[in-house]
C-alpha positions in Angstrom: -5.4 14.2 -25.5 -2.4 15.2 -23.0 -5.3 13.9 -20.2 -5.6 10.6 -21.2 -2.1 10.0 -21.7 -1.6 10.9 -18.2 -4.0 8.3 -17.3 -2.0 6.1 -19.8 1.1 7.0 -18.0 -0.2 5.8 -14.9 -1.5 2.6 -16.2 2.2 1.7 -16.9 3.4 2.9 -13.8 1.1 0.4 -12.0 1.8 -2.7 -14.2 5.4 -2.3 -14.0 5.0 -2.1 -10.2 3.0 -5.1 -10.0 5.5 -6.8 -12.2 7.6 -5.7 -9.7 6.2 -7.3 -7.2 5.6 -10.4 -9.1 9.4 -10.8 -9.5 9.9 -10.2 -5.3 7.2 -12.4 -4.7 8.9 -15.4 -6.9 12.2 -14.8 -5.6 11.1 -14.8 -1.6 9.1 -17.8 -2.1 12.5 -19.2 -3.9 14.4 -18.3 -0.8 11.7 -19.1 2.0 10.8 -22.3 0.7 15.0 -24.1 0.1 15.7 -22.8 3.9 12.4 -24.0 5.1 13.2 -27.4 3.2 17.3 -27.1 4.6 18.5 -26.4 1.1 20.9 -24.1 -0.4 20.3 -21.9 -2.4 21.9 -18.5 -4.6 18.8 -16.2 -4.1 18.6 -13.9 -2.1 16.0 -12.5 0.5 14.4 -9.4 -1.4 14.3 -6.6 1.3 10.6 -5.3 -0.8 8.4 -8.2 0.6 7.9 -6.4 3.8 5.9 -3.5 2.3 3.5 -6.3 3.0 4.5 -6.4 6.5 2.5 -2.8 7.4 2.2 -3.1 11.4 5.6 -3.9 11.7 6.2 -0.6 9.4 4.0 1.6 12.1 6.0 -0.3 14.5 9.5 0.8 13.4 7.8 4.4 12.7 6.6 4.8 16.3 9.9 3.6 17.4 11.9 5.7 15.2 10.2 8.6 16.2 10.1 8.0 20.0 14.1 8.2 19.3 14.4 4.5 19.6 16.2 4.8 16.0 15.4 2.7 12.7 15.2 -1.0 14.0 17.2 -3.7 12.1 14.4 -5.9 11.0 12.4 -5.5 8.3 13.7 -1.5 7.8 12.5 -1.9 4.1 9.0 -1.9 5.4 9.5 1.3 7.1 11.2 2.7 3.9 7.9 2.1 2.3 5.2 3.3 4.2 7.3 6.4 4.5 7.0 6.7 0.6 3.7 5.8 0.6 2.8 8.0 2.9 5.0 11.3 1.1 3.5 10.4 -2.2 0.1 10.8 -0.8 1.1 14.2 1.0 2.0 15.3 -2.6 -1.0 13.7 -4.5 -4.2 12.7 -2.6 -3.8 8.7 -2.0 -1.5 8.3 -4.7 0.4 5.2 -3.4 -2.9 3.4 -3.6 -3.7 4.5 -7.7 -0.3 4.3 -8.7 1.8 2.2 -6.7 -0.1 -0.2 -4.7 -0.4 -4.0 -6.2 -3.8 -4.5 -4.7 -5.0 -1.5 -6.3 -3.7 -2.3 -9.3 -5.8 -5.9 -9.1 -8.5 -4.6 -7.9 -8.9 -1.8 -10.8 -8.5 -4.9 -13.2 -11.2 -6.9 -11.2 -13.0 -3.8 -11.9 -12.3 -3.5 -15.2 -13.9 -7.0 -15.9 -16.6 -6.2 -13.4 -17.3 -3.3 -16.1 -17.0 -5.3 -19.4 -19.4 -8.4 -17.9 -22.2 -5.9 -16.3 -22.4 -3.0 -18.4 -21.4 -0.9 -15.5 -20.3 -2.3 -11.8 -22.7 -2.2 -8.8 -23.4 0.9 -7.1 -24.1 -0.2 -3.3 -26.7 2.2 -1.9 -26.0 5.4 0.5 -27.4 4.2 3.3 -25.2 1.3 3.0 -21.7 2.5 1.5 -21.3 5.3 4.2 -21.2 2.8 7.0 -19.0 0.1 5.3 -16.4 2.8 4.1 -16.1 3.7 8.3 -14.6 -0.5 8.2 -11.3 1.0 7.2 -11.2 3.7 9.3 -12.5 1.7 12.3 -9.3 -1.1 11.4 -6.7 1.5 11.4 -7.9 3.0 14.7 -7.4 -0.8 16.1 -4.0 -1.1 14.6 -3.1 2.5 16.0 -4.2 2.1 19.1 -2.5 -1.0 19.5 0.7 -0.3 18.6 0.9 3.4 19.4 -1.1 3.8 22.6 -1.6 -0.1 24.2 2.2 -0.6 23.9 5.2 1.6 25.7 8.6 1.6 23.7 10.1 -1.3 25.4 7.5 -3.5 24.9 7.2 -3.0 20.9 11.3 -3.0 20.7 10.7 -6.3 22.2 8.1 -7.2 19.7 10.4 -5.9 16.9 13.1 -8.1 18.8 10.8 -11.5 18.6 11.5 -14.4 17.0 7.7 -14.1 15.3 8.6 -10.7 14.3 11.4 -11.6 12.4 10.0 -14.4 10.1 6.8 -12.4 9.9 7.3 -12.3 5.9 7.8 -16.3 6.2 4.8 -16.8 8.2 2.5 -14.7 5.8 4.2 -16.8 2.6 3.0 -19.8 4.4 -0.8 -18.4 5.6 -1.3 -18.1 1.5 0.7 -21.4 0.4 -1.3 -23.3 2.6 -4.9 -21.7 2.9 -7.4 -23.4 5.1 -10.8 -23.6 3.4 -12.0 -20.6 5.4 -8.8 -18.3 3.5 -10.1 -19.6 -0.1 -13.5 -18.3 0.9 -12.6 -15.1 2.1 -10.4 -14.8 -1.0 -13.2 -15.7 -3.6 -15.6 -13.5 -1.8 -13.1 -10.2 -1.8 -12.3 -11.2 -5.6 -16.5 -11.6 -6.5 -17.4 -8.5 -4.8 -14.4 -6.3 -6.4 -16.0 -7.7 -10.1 -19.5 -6.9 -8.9 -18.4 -3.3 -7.3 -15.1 -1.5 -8.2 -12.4 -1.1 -5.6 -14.3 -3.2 -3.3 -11.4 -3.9 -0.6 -10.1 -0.5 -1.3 -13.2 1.4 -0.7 -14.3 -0.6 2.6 -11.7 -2.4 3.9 -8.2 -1.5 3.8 -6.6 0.5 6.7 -3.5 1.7 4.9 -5.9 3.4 2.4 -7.5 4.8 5.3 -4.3 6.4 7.0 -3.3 7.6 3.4 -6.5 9.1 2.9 -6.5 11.0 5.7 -3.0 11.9 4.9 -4.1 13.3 1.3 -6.2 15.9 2.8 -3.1 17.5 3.6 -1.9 17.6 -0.1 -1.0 20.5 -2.3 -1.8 19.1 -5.3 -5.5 18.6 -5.6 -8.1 18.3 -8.8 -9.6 21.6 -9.4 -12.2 22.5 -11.5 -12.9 25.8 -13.0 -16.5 26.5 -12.8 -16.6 29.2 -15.2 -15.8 26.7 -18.3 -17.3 23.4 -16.8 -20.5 22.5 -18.8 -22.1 20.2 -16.5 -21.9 17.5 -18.3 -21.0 15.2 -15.1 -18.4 13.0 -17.3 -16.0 13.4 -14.3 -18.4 12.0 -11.8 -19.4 9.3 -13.5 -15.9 7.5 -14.0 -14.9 8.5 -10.4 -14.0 5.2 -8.9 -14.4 6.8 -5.4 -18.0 8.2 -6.6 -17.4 11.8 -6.0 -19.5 14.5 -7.0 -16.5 16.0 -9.1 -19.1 18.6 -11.2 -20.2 19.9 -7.9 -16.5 20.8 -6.6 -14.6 23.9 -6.5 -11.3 21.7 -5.5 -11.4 17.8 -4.7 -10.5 17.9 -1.0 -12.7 14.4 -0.2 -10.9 11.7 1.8 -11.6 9.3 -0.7 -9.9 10.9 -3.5 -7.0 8.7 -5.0 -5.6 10.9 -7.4 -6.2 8.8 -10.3 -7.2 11.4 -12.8 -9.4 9.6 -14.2 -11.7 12.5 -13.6 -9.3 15.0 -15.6 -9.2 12.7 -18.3 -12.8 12.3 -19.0 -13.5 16.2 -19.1 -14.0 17.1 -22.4 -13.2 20.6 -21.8 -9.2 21.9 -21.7 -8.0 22.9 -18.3 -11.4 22.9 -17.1 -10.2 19.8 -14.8 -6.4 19.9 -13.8 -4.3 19.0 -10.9 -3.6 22.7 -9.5 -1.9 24.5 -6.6 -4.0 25.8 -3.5 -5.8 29.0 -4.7 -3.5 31.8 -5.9 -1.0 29.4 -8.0 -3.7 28.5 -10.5 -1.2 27.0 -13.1 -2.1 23.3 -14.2 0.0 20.2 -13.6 0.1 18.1 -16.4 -0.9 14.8 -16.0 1.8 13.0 -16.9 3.8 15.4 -14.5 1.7 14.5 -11.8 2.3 10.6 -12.3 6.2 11.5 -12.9 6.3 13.4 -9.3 4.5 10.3 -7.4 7.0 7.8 -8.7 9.9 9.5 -8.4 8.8 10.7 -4.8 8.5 7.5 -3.7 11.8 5.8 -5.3 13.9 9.1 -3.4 12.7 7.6 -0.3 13.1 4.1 -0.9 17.0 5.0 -2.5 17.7 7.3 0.5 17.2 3.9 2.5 19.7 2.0 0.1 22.4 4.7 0.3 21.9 5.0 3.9 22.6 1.3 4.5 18.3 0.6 6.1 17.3 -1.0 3.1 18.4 -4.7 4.0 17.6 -6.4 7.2 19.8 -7.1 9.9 19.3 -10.5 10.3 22.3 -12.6 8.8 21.6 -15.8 6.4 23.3 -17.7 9.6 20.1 -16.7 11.9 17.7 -16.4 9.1 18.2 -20.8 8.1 17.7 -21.0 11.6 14.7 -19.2 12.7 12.8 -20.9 9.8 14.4 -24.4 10.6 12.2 -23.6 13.7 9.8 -21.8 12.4 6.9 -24.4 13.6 7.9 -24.6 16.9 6.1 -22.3 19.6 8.5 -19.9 19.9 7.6 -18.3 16.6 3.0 -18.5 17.6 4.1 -16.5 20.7 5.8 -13.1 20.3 8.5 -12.6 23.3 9.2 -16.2 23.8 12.9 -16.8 22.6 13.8 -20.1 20.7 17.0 -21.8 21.7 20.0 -19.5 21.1 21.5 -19.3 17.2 24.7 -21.0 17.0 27.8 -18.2 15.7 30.0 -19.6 13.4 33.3 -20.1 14.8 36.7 -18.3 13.2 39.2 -19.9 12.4 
């Protein structure tokens, strides 16, 4: 019973994030749109949109740790990919099964995927080997262009850039205004995560990918103890990640997202747990594994707060500027500098 509640546990944990980010999402487009339009307005800019600005986080990160400090804009991405990245040392990809709003979407696409078919499609070896190297083979592009293609002064002035700095604006307006081709791609990636689950998380997504590879460096891991497992192959049949759980001394796969939903179908105590390496062989709860993630994750995110790199630098001065301009090319070609930003005078 204590399993399932930990899968219950993390249930919550993920709708109240995507609630979360539901609120952000209303608020920024609140904000965006009345300075795009010239209005005023008494919302605020909500510093947790850019954890859907991920380059310019491994930006900031290669700059922060070539000694180039933590940049100004958009610090709050930085904050969380550092978060997402600790939970996942902790917990194998736990960001993405606890945390991450297109998880959490795409484990309800598969959820109706599961209720509609019976059972979701099951895309052939042959075929879901190659596709899962898509991820993989995107986060090598990103990290080779932004870690090896560019020196420090060239991504500070990247991270300097007018398109840089309304990056959050520009994405707002790529989905407010979709060309036919966008509402395409969309209803294609939604179809295909109802027909087979975690479709964009299995194939596509490179921050899964740099998490993933991140997990296999975690300490806490699903172990099973083969001297009480029956065999019954519960655990690999809800796998989302389709792991051969019964045939595992300790879940060390790349693909493992610490969901527990493994744990929670064994029908035999202890027999599946979150342990220690070998020689610590006590269990971690479920819900105790869940607990750690979160609050792992909101210690980062609050040492950024205390530390004054939550908020961006950019004042609401430079901000109704840059998106009074925002069409112009200045903001299609990164390095190009728009006409200066007027100062407000004292007086």
């Amino acid at each position: 019973m204590s399993n399932r509640r930990g899968t219950g546990a993390r249930r919550y944990v993920q709708a109240g994030f995507l609630a979360l980010v539901l609120v952000i999402g209303a608020q920024f487009s609140i904000w965006a749109f009345a300075h795009l339009e010239g209005r005023a307005t008494s919302v605020g800019r909500p510093p947790g949109v850019e954890g859907f600005l991920p380059i310019s986080a491994l930006m900031s990160l290669r700059l922060w740790l070539g000694g180039g400090g933590l940049h100004p804009v958009h610090p709050a991405g930085l904050a969380i990919l550092l978060g997402a990245m600790l939970a996942s040392l902790l917990v194998p990809r736990s960001f993405c099964s606890h945390v991450c709003p297109v998880g959490a979407v795409s484990e309800l696409l598969g959820d109706l995927g599961r209720r509609w078919l019976g059972r979701p499609w099951q895309l052939p070896r042959w075929l879901d080997v190659p596709l899962r190297g898509l991820k993989y083979l995107l986060l090598a592009f990103f990290v080779w262009a932004t870690w090896i293609a560019m020196g420090l002064p060239s991504l500070q002035g990247f991270l300097d850039s007018p398109y840089n700095k309304v990056a959050d604006v520009k994405m707002l307006l790529f989905f407010a205004e979709p060309s036919r081709l966008t509402i395409g791609v969309l209803a294609a990636l939604v179809v295909a995560s109802v027909l087979v689950r975690d479709f964009w998380c299995r194939y596509l997504c490179p921050y899964g990918a740099l998490l993933g590879l991140a997990g296999r460096f975690a300490p806490l891991k699903v172990d099973r103890d083969v001297a009480t497992c029956t065999q019954c192959q519960a655990c690999t049949r809800v796998c989302p990640a389709r792991i051969s759980v019964h045939t595992a001394t300790r879940v060390r796969h790349v693909e493992c997202s610490g969901c527990q939903d493994c744990v929670a179908a064994c029908p035999v105590a202890e027999c599946l747990a979150v342990r220690l390496p070998s020689g610590r062989r006590r269990a971690v709860g479920p819900v105790a594994v869940v607990g750690a993630v979160v609050v792992l994750f909101l210690v980062v995110l609050g040492v950024f707060r205390l530390t004054g790199h939550w908020r961006s630098g950019i004042s609401e001065t430079e901000y109704a500027q840059r998106l009074r301009e925002i069409g112009s090319p200045a903001y299609g070609h990164p390095g190009v500098s728009p006409p200066p930003i007027p100062r407000p005078v004292d007086d």
